[in-house]
C-alpha positions as CSV (number, residue, x, y, z in Angstrom):
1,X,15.1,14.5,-16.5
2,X,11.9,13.8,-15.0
3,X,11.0,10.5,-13.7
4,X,7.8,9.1,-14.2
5,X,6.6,5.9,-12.0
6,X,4.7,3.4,-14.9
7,X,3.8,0.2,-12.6
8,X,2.8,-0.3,-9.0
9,X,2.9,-3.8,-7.3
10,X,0.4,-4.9,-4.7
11,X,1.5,-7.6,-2.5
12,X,-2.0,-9.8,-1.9
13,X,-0.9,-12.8,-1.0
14,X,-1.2,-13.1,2.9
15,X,-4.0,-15.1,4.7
16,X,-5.8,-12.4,7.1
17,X,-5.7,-14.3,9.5
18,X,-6.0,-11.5,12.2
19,X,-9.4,-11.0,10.6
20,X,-10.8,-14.8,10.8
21,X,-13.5,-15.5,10.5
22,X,-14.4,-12.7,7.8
23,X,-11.4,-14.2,5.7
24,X,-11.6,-17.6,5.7
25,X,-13.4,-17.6,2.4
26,X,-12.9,-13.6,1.3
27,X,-9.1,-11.9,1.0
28,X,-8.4,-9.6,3.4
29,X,-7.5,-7.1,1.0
30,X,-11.4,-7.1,0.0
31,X,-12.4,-6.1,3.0
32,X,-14.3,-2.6,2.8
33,X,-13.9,0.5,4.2
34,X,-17.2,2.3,3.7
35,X,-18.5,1.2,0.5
36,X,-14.7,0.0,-1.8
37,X,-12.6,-2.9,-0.9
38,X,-8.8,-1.8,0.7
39,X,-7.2,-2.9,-2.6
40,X,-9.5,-0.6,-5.0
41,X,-8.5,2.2,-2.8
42,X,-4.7,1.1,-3.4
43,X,-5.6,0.8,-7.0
44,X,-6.9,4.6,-7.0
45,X,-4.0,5.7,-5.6
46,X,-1.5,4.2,-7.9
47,X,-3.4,5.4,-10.5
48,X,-3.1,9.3,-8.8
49,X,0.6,8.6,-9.0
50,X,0.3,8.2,-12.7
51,X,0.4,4.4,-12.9
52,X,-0.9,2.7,-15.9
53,X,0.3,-1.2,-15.0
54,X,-1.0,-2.8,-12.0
55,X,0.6,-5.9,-10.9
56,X,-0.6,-8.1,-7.7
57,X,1.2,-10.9,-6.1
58,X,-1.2,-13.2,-5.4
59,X,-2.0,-16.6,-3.9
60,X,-4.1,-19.3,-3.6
61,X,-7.9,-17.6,-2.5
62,X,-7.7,-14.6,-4.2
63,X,-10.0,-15.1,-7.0
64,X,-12.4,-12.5,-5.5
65,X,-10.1,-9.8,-5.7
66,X,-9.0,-10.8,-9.6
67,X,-12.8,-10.5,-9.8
68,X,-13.2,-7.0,-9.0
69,X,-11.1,-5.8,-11.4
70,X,-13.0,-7.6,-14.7
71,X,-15.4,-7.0,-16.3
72,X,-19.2,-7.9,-15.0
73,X,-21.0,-8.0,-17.9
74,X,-24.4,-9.3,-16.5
75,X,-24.0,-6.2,-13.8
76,X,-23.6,-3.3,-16.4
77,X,-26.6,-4.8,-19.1
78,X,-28.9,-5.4,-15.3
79,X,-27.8,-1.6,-15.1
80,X,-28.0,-0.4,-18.4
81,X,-32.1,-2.2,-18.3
82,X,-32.8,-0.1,-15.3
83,X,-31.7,3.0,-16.2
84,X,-29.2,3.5,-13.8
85,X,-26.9,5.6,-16.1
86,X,-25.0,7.0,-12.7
87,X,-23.6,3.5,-11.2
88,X,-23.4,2.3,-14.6
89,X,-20.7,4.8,-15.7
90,X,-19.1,5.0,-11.9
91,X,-18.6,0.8,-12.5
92,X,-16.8,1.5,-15.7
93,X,-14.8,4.8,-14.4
94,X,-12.4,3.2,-12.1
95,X,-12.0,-0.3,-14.1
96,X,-8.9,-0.7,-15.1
97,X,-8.0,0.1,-19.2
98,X,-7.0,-3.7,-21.4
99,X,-3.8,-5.3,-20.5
100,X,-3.6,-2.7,-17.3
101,X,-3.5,-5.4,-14.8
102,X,-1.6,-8.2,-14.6
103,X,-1.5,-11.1,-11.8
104,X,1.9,-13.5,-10.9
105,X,1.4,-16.0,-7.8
106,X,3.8,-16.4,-5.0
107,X,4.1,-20.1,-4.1
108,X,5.5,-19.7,-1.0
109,X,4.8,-16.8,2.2
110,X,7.9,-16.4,2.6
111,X,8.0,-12.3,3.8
112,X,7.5,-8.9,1.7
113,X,10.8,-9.1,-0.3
114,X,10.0,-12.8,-1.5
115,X,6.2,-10.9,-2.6
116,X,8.2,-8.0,-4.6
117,X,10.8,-10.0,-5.8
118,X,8.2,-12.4,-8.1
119,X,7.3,-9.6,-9.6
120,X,10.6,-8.9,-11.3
121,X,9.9,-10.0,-14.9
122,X,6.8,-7.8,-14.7
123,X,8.2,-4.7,-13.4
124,X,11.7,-5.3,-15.8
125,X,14.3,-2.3,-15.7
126,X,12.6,0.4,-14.6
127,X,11.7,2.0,-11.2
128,X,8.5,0.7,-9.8
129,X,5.7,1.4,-6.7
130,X,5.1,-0.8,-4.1
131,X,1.5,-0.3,-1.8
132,X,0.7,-2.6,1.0
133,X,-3.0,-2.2,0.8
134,X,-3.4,-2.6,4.8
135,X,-1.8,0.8,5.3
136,X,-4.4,2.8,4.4
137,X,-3.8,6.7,4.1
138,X,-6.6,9.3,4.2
139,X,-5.5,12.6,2.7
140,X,-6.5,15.7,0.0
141,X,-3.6,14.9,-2.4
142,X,-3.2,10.4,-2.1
143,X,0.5,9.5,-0.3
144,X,1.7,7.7,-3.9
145,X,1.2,11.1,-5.7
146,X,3.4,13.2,-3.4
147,X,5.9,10.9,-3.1
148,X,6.2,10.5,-7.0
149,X,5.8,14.1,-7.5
150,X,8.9,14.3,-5.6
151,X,10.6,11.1,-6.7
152,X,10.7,12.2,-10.4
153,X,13.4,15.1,-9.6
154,X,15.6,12.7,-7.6
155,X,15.1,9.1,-8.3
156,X,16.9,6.4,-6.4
157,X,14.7,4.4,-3.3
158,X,12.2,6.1,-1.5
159,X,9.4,5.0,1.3
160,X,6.8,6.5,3.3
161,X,7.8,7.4,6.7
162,X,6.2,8.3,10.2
163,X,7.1,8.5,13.6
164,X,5.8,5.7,15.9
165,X,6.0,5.6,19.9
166,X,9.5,4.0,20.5
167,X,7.1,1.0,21.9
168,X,6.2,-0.1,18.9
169,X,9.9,0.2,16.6
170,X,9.8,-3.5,16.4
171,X,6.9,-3.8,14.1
172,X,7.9,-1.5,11.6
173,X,11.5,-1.1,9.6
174,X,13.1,2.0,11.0
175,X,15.6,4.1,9.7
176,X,19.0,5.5,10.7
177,X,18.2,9.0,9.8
178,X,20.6,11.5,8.3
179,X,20.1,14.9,7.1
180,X,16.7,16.5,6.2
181,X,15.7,18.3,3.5
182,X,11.6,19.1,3.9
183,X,9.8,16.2,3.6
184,X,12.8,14.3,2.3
185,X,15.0,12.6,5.1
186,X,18.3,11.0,4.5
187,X,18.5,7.5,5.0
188,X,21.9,6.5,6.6
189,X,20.7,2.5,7.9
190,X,17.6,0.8,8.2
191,X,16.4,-1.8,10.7
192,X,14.1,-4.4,10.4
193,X,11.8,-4.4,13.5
194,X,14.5,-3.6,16.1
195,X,13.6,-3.9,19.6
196,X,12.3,-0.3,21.0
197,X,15.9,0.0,23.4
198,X,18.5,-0.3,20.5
199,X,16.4,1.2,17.4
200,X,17.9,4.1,16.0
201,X,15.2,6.0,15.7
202,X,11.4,6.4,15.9
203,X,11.2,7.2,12.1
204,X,10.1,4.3,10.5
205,X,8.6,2.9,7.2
206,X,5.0,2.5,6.3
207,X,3.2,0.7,3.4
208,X,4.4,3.0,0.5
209,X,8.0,2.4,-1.5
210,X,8.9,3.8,-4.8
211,X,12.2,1.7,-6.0
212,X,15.2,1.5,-8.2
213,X,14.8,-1.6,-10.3
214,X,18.3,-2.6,-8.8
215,X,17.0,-3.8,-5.5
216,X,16.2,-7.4,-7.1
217,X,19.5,-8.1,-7.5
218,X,20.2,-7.9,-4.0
219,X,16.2,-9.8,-3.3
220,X,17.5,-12.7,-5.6
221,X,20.2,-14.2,-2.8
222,X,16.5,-14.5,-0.7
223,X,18.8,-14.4,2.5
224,X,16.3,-14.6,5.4
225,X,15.8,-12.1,7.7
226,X,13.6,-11.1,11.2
227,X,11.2,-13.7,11.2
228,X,12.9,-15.7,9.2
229,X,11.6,-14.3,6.0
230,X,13.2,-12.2,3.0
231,X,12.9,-8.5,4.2
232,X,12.2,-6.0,1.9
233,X,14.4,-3.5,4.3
234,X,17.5,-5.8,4.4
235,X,17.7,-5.8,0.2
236,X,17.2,-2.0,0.4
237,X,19.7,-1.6,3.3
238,X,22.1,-3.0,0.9
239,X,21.7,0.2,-1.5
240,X,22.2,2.6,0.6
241,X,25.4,5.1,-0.9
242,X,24.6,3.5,-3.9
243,X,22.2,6.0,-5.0
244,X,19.6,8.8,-3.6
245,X,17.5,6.9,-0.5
246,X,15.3,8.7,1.0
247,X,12.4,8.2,3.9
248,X,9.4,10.9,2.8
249,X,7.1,12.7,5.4
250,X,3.5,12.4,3.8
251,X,0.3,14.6,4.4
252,X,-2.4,13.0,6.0
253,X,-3.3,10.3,8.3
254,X,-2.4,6.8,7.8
255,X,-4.3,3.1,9.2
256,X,-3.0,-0.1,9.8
257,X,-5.9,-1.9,8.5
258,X,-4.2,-4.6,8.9
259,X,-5.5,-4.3,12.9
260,X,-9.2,-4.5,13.9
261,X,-9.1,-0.9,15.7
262,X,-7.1,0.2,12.7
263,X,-9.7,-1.1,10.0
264,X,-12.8,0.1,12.3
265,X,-10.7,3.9,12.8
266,X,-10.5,4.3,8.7
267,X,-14.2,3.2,8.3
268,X,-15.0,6.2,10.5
269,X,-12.5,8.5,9.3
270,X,-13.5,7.8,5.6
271,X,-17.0,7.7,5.9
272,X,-16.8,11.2,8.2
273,X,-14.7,13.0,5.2
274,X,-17.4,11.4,2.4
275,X,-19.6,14.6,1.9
276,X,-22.7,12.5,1.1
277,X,-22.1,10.8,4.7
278,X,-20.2,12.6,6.9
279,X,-23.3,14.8,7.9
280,X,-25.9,11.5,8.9
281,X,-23.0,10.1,10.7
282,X,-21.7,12.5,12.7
283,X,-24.7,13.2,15.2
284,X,-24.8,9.2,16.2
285,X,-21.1,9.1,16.7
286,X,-21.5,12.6,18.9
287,X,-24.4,10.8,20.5
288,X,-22.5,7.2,20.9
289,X,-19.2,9.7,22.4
290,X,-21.6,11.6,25.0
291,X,-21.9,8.4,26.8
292,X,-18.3,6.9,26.8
């Protein structure tokens, strides 16, 4: 039986406020790298993974970001009069399809699992994707689509993994590996941002989940967890032996744009691999590099 992923969640609700001033009036998810906003890029992704529903958590501020994905009528016709037939049919290529997108409001920030878990009546019994826009991945073949083409023969939980210096364990969730298969490693524990001496491992979970429908059973106790918010990783913990859990090497380079470097790294990255500017950019940044 093959298992295809329908819906992909975006939790959108967070305040940016490592990027203040820029996101005191504009969500950090609409930040751009290059010339898109993070969260079309997630969009585009969830769609390469063969999503048709696209559901984001929001909160107060987000407006702009709602905006994005409707329709600008004023834009296209301004368009349309000038003859611009290219950007005209771009705009309307990655829009999302009616009744595609739909938005639910998280009253409270009260941590990642709290963000997934008020999506439940949207996602209903089925498995479902979850992309934190600020992890941004640059590859040929997008993270949610190899993880899905995989998912489908196996079902169960699965996340995106990567290895991170043992320094930095205690901002991630990081898993108690067990045996390996490929790309697929078996997930015996996971830890929520353990402290670098006791975490048991260096293999540890980035911004892409694909999840058994079952995991808001164990989000609705909202028990609190590091931080003293409802962890995604402690309600998956939970499900581990239950069913097939797995942590998936992807291909291709992820950024935490969710950090200044991070978010200034991808704009480089991604406007180096764009074919119509990767060859104007590269002689200033080899000129810029011969005097560092």
């Amino acid at each position: 039986m093959t298992i295809k992923i329908r819906k992909a969640v975006f939790p959108v609700g967070g305040l940016g406020t490592r990027f203040l001033p820029a996101t005191k009036a504009m969500p950090k998810e609409m930040l751009p790298v290059v010339d898109k906003p993070l969260i079309h890029y997630a969009l585009e992704e969830a769609r390469a993974a063969g999503c048709d529903h696209f559901i984001f958590v929001t909160s107060r501020g987000k407006t702009a970001l709602e905006d994005h994905f409707d329709r600008h009528f004023e834009l296209e016709e301004t368009l349309a009069r000038r003859g611009k037939t290219a950007e005209l049919e771009a705009l309307r290529a990655w829009q999302p399809g009616l009744g595609q997108v739909s938005y639910v409001r998280q009253p409270e920030a009260l941590g990642l699992g709290h963000a997934v878990l008020c999506a439940k009546e949207l996602v209903g019994d089925e498995p479902f994707a979850v992309i934190l826009p600020d992890d941004l991945v640059l590859a040929d073949k997008p993270c949610l689509a190899q993880m899905a083409e995989v998912y489908s023969g196996i079902g169960g939980n699965m996340f995106a993994v990567m290895d991170v210096p043992r320094e930095h364990t205690q901002r991630y969730g990081v898993l108690a590996p067990g045996k390996q298969d490929g790309r697929l490693t078996e997930v015996k524990g996971l830890v929520e941002k353990p402290k670098p001496e006791v975490a048991p491992s260096t293999l540890s979970v980035i911004g892409r989940y694909i999840l058994s429908p079952k995991v808001f059973h164990y989000l609705e106790t909202q028990e609190r967890g590091a931080g003293g918010e409802i962890q995604l990783t402690d309600s998956l913990a939970k499900m581990i032996g239950e069913m097939p859990f797995n942590g998936f090497s992807f291909d291709g380079t992820r950024f935490d744009c969710g950090d200044k470097v991070g978010f200034l790294e991808a704009n480089i990255a991604f406007a180096l691999s764009r074919p119509d500017i990767g060859p104007k950019l590269k002689p200033y940044i080899a000129q810029v590099a011969a005097k560092l």
